[in-house]
C-alpha positions in Angstrom: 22.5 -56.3 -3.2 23.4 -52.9 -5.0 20.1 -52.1 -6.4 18.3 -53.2 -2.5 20.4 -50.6 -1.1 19.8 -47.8 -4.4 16.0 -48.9 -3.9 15.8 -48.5 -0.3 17.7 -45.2 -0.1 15.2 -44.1 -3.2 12.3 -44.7 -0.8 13.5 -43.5 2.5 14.4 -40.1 0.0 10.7 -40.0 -1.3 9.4 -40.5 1.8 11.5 -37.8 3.6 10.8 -35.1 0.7 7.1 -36.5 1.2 7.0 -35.9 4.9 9.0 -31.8 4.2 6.8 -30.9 1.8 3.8 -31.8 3.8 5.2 -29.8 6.9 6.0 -26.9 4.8 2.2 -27.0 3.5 0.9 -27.0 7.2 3.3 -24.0 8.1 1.9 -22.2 5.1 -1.5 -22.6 5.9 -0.8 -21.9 10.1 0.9 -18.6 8.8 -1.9 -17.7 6.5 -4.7 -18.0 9.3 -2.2 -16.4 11.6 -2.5 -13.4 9.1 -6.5 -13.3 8.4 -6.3 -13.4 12.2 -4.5 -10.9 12.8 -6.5 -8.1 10.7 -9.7 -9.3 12.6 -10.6 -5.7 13.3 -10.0 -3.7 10.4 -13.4 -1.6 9.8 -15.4 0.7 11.9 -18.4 -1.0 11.8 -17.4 -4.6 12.7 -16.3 -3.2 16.0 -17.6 -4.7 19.1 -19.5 -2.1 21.3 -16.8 -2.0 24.2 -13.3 -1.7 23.0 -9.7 -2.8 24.6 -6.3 -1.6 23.9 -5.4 -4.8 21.7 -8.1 -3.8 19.3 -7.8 -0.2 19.1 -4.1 -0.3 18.7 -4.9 -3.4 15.3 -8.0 -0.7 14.2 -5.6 2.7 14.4 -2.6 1.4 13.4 -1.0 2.6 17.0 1.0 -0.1 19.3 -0.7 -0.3 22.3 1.4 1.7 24.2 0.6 4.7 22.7 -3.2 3.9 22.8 -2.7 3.8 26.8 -1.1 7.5 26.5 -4.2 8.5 24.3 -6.6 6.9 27.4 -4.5 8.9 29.7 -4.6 12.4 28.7 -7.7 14.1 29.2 -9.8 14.1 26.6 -10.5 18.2 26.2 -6.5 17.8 25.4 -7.3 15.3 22.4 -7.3 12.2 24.4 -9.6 9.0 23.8 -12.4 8.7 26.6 -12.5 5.8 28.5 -14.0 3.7 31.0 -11.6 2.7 34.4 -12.9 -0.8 36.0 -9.9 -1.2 38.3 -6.5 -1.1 36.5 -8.1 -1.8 33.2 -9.2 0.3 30.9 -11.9 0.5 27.9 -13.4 2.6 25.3 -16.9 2.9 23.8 -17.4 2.6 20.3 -19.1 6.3 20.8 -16.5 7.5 22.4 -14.0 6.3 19.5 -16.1 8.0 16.7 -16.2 11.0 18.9 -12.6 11.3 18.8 -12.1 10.3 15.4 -14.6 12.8 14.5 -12.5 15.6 16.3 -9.5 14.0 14.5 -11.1 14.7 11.3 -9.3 18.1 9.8 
């Protein structure tokens, strides 16, 4: 009865450590695609044509806070151009290189 109950504690142990290490290998691979994800917009070029505060704040490195302050200043006072279609706001790609152009020292 002693080597049942060793047995059958042996296999509900393999099958436990089976079932962990398979759910840390699916966390793993969710955090890795959460990551490659995450640097979606990363060079100039790949940029779509039309550009929201989300991805200008991942392509500058800027939270997207301080990307609506660079909309709101005027752009003669180093401010990013942008288009208004009600209360939301987007940049042209153009624009962008414009003002990464005048960035340039």
């Amino acid at each position: 009865m002693e080597e049942i109950l060793k047995e059958l504690i042996d296999n509900i142990t393999s099958q436990i450590a089976n079932k962990v290490l398979e759910k840390v290998s699916i966390a793993n691979e969710i955090e890795n695609t959460t990551l490659n994800i995450s640097k979606k917009h990363t060079k100039f070029n790949e940029l779509p044509d039309i550009l929201t505060a989300d991805i200008l704040s991942e392509f500058l490195s800027l939270s997207k806070r301080r990307v609506y302050e660079l909309m709101d200043i005027n752009p003669e006072y180093g401010g990013i151009k942008c288009l208004r279609i009600g209360r939301n706001k987007r940049v042209l790609k153009t624009d962008l290189e414009e003002w990464m152009s005048s960035r340039t020292i």
